[in-house]
N, C-alpha and C positions, 0 to 999 in steps of 0.2 A: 596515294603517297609514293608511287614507286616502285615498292616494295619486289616485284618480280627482278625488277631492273637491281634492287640493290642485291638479291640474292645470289643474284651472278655473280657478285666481286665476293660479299660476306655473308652468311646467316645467324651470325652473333657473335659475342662474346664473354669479357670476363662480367658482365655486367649484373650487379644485384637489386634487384628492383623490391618493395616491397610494398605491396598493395593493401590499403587501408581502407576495408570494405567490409565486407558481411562474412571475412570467412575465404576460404578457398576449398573446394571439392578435394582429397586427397586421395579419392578413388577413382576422379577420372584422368581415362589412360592417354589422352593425347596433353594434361597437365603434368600429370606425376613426375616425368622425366626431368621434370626443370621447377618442381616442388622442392625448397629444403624442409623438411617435415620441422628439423632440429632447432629452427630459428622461428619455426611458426607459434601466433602467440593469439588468445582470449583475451582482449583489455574490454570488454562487452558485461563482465562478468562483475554480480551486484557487491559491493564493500559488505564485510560484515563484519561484526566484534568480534575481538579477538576471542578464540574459546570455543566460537560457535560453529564445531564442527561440522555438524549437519549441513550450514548453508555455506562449507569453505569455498571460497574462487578457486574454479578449475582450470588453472590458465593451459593445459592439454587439450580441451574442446573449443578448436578455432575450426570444426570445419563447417563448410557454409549448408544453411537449412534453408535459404532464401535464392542462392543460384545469384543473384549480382555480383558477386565478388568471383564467383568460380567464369562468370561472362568474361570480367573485365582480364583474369589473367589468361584467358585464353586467346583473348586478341592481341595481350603483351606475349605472349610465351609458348602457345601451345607447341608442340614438336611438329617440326615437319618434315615433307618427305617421306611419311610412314605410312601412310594409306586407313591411316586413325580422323575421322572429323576435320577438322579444320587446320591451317596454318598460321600460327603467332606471326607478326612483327620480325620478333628476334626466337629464334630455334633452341639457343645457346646461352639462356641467361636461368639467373638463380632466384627463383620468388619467394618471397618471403610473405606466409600471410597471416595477416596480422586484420583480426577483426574487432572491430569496436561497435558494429549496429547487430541490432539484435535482428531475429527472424524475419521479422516484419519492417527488417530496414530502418530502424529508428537509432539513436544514440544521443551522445553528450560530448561533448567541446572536451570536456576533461577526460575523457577515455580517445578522443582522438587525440590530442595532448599527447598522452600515455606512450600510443603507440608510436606519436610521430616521434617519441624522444627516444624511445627503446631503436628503432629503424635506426638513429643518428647513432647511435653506440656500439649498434652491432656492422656498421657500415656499409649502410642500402647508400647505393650512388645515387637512386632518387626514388620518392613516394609517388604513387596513382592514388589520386583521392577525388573519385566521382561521385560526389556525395555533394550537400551543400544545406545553407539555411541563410535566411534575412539577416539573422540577430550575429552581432559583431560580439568577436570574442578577443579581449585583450592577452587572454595567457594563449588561446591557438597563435594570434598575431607574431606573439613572442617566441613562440617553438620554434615557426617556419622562419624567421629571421635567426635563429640559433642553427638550426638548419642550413642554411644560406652560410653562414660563416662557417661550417663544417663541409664547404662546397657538395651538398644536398639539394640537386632540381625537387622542387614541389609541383606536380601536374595534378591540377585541378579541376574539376567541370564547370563551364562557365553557365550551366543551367539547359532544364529543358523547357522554358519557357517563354514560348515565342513571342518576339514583341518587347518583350523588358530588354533595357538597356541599363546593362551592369554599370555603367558610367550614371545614370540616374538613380538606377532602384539596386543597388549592390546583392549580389548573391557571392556570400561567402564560403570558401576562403580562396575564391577566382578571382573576386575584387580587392583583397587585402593590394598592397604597393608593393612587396620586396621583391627585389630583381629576380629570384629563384626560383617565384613563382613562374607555369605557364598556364595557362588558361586555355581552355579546348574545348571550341564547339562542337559539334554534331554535324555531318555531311553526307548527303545523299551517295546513290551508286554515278551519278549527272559530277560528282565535285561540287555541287552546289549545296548552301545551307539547308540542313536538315528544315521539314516543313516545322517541326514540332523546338527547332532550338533557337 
């Protein structure tokens, strides 16, 4: 992508990204820097009656137990320059992380819902959501257009499955139509498509 080339002119900015994953690691050291702890949020966590203490949602326990979510913001954000793992993207940006699949990677439309609307209110300039499924969701559909008129980019994975054509066998929310969406495959160290995307 560049990225050496663009580091020369900039290595970030004011930009608030918030990633809709599994969590973000809040303990690791080349994340933390460009972690808002403050803005981090649980929407993963099961509904219960009201009263029922015991099993109240803990929306404080968003950090990732699964490691996807703490991958994806380190190749958005990690610090660099520090002689810590790896370098993000962007050096100088603010993540926000906001989980909605549980350990094991799994979730619901309506906890990503949650989150993508919470992200729109607190003002992420745009969502990472490398996540995906078959089944079409009319209220996700409606978020990321609500999104979209909150000028909110939605970057999506367009799937790891090679072979399928999103324009045939849709994997959502890469196939949804609003403009705000982008859709990102997978590429080798060659520039060429990933074997597996």
């Amino acid at each position: 992508i560049g990225a050496t080339e663009a580091w020369d002119k900039v290595t970030g900015g004011n930009t608030k990204v918030a990633v809709i994953d599994t969590g973000v690691d809040p303990t690791n050291p080349d994340i933390a820097p460009n972690l808002d702890e403050g803005l981090s949020r649980n929407f993963a966590a099961p509904i219960v009656a009201p009263g029922d203490e015991a099993a109240a949602v803990n929306f404080g326990d968003w950090a990732d137990q699964n490691g996807h979510g703490t991958h994806v913001a380190g190749t958005i954000a990690a610090a660099g320059d520090n002689g810590i793992g790896v370098a993000g993207v962007n050096w100088n940006v603010r993540i926000m992380g906001l989980k909605f699949l549980d350990d094991e990677g799994s979730g619901y439309d309506t906890d990503a819902v949650s989150a993508l609307e919470y992200a729109v209110d607190k003002g992420a300039h745009l969502t990472s959501n490398s996540w995906g499924s078959n089944e079409f969701s009319q209220a996700l559909l409606d978020a990321i257009k609500a999104a979209g008129e909150a000028n909110q980019l939605f970057i999506a994975a367009a799937g790891n499955d090679y072979g399928n054509n999103n324009d045939d066998y849709p994997m959502y929310p890469a196939a949804y139509p609003p403009d705000n969406i982008i859709a990102v495959a997978a590429s080798d160290h060659n520039d060429n498509m990933a074997y597996f995307s």
